[in-house]
N, C-alpha and C positions, 0 to 999 in steps of 0.2 A: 504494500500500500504506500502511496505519499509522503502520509503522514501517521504513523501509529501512536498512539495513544503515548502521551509521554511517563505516565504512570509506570512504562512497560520499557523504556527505555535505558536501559543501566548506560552507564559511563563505561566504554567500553575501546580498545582500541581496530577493536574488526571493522574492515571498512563494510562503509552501509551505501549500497548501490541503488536508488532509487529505479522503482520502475518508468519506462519511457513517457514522457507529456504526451498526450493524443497529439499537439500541436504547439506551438510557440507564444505563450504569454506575453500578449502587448497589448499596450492602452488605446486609447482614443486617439492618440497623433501617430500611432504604428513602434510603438518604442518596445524595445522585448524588455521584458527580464530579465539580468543580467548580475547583477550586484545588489549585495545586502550590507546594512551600513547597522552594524549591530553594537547599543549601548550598553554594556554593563555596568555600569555604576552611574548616578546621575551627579557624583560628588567630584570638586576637583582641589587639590591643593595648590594649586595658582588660584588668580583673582586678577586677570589680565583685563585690561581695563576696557577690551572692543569685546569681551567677550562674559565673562563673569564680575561686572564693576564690584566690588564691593559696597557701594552704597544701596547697591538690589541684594548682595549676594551677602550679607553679612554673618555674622555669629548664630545668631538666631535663627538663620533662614530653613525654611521646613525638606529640607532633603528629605529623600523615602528611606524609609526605616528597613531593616534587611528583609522583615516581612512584607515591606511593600513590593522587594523588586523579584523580579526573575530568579530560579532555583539555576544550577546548572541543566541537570536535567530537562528543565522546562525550555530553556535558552536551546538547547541541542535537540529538541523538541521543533522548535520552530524552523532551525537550520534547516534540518530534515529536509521540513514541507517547501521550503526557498528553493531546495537542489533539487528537488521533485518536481519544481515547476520551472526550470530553466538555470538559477541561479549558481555562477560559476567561482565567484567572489564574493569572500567574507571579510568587512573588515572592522575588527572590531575599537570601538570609540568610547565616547564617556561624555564628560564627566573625564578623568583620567584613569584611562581602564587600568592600568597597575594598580591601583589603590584597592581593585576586587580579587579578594581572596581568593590563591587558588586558581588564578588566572589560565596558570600551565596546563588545568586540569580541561579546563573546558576548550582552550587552544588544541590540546592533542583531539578532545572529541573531535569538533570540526574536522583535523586536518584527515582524519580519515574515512571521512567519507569521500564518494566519488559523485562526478555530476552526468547526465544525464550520457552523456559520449564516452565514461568510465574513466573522465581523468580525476587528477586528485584537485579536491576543493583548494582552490589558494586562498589562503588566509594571512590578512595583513592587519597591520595596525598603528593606530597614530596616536600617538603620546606626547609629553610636552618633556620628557626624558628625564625627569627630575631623580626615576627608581629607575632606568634601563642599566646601569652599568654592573646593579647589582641583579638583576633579572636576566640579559642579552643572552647569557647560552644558555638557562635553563629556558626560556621560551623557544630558542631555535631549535633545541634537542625537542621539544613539544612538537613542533615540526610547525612553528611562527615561518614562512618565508620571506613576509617585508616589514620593516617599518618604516612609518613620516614622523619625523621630529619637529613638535614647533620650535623656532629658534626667530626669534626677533631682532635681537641684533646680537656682536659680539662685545658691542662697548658694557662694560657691567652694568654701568650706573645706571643705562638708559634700560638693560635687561630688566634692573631690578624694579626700575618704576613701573615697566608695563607687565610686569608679571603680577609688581603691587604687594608681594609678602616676603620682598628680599631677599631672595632667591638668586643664589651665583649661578653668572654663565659659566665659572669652570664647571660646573658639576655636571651640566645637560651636554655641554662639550664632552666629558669622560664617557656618558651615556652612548654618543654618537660615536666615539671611537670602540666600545667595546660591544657596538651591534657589529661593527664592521669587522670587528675580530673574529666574532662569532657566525661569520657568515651569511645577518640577514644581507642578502641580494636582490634589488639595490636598496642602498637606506636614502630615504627621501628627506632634504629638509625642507618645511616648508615657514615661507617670512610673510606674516602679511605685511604690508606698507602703508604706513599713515602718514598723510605729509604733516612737515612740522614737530615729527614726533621719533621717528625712524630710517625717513627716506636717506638720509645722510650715512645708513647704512650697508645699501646695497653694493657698493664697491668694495669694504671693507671685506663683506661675508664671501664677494666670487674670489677675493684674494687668500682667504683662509682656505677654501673647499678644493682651488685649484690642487691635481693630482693624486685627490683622497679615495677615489671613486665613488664618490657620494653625488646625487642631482637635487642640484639646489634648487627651490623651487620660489616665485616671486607672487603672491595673492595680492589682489586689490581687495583694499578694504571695504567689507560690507557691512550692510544694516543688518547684522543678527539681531540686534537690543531694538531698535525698531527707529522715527524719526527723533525722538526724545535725544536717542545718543549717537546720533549717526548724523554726519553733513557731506553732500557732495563736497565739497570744497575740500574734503580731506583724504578723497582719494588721489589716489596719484595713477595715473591710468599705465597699463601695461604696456604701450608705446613709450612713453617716457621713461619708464623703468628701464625697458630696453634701451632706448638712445644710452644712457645713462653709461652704459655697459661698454657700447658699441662703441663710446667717446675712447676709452681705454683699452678694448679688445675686440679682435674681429670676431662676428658670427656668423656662425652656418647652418640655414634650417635643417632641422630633424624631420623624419618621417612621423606623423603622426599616426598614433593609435585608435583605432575604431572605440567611440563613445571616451577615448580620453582629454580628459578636460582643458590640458596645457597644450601652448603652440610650445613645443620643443627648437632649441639651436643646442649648438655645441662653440666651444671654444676653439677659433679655428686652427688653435694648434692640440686639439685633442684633448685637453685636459680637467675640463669641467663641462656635464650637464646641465644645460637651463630651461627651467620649465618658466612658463610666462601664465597665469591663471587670470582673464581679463573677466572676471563674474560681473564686475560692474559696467565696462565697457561693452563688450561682446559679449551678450550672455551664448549659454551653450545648454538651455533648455532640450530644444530639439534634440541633443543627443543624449540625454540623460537616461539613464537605464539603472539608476539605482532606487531601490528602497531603502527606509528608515525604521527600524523597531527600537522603541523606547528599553528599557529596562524595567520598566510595569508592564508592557505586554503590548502596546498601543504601536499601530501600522500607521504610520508617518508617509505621505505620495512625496514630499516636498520638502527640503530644508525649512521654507517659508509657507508651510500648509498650516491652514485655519482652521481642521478636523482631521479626524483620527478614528484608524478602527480599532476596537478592544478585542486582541484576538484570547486573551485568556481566558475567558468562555468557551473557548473550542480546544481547551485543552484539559478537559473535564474528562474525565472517565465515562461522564454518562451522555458523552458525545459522541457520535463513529467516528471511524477515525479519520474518515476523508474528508471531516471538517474544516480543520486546519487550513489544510490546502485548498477546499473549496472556497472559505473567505476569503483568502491572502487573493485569489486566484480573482475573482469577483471585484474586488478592492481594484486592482491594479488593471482590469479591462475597463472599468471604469473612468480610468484616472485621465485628466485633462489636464494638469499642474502646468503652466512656466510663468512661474511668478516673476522671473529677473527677465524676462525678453517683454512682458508687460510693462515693469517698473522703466525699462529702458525706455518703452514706448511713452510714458508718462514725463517721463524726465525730460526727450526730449521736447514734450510738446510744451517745458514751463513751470511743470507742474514743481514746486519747492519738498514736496514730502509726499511720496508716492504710495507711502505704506498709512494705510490708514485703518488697522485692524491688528489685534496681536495673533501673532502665532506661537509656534511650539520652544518651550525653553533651551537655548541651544546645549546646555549640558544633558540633555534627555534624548537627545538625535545624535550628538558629534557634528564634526563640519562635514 
């Protein structure tokens, strides 16, 4: 079946072969299925200020309580029904997914199942590296194959402002060196850029990464927090990022990946990947192919989606077990989501604050 009944499903590391999809899970703009963007933990020990301000995210703030979130089990439950219905990619977010106990456990679940054509599920994950150095090889022995590190800048001072809890760049620097020891392949860094705040970074960081084998990656800064804490004026658009670069070193585009996000160059003497992420400039709706499951149970279509399915009802014992996968399945043929090629179209025509509705807490989806 799909989806079996998660009550029935031990932690186990025999790969689990889903049976074949009748057909190809796509929505309403033709998009398949593809990737799962899986939260476990909705907690994070940064407090970065585009993303968890501390003036929302304080002391007191109501995180879920461990009974509120996802079991292992129940998490490896829902994998399942994803690779049953197409999904080839896992990767797992937070919140900062190191902070859940036991990580490795549910890492090895995943990595052994297979997807639909009998390859092995790739399993990734993006952290803000504060715990990688002392995690990197017991997650790649878990059978982890990638990680994204946030990395903001290399200057400490200005690290520690935007992390917000004073927090050393050496430490998430050691993190990135001992994925790399360890074999995850490739490790990603990724910088968002806020002008005024960081941009004065981006040369610093292609001059550290050069010959590490690491692909450093450049995001435009978005409205996760919504218009309250977000201003166009503080993006710095992906063209300029790039000139920026170009000033000091030549580039050469990369071949891009089907449904990947980044216009890829290389260093034209080989020694640094650059990923370029224009989400505010150029959105890349149309090619989106991922889902979001909360760590309470909840089916996210959209970084920026305004509802939500509760799949933990369907993972009830006194449900069949084709449940699962018939929501998840139901959910995402339905889905019409591209909220950033809307926002674009709003922006340009004027409009000062394009979001005018709250959506989902970004520590509850990941980026």
């Amino acid at each position: 079946m799909q989806a079996a009944l998660v009550q029935q499903m031990p932690l186990t590391t025999h790969a689990y072969v889903p049976e074949p999809a009748p057909a190809a899970c796509r929505d309403q703009l033709g998009r398949p299925l593809r990737d799962l963007r899986l939260s476990v933990i909705d907690q994070c020990n940064f407090r970065c200020t585009y993303c968890m301000p501390k003036e929302r995210f304080g002391r007191d703030y109501p995180f879920l309580s461990p009974a509120q979130r996802l079991s292992d089990t129940e998490l490896l439950g829902i994998v399942r029904a994803f690779v049953g219905l197409g999904v080839e990619k896992v990767r797992l977010t937070g919140g900062e997914p190191l902070l859940r106990k036991g990580i490795e456990s549910l890492v090895e679940g995943i990595a052994s199942m297979r997807t639909l054509d009998g390859g092995q599920v790739e399993v990734a994950m993006t952290t803000n590296g504060s715990l990688l150095a002392r995690k990197a090889r017991a997650l790649r022995d878990a059978g982890l194959g990638r990680v994204t590190v946030s990395l903001d800048s290399l200057d400490d001072g200005v690290f520690r402002a935007m992390n917000d809890v004073d927090f050393p760049v050496a430490a998430v620097l050691e993190g990135i060196d001992a994925a790399c020891a360890a074999g995850l392949q490739p490790v990603k860094v990724n910088c968002v850029v806020e002008r005024g705040t960081n941009d004065a970074q981006v040369l610093p960081l292609v001059g550290h990464f050069r010959g590490s084998g690491v692909t450093l990656r450049f995001i435009e800064y978005m409205d996760v927090e919504g218009p309250r804490g977000w201003s166009q004026s503080r993006v710095v658009p992906s063209g300029e990022i790039r000139a920026m670069v170009e000033r000091a070193h030549a580039l050469l585009p990369v071949a891009r990946r089907e449904a990947e996000t980044a216009s890829n160059y290389m260093l034209a003497d080989g020694s640094l990947k650059l990923g370029f992420i224009s989400s505010i400039s150029h959105p890349f709706c149309g090619d989106c192919t991922r889902a979001r499951v909360s760590v309470d149970g909840r089916l996210h279509l959209c970084l920026f989606a305004t509802c939500s399915v509760d799949l933990r009802p369907h993972l009830s014992a006194a449900r069949p077990a084709e449940s699962l996968a018939a929501a998840i399945s139901q959910a995402w043929q339905a889905r019409g989501d591209r909220y950033s090629e809307l926002r674009a179209e709003r922006l340009a025509s004027g409009e000062q604050h394009p979001r005018q509705y709250p959506t989902v807490r970004m520590s509850l989806v990941g980026g």
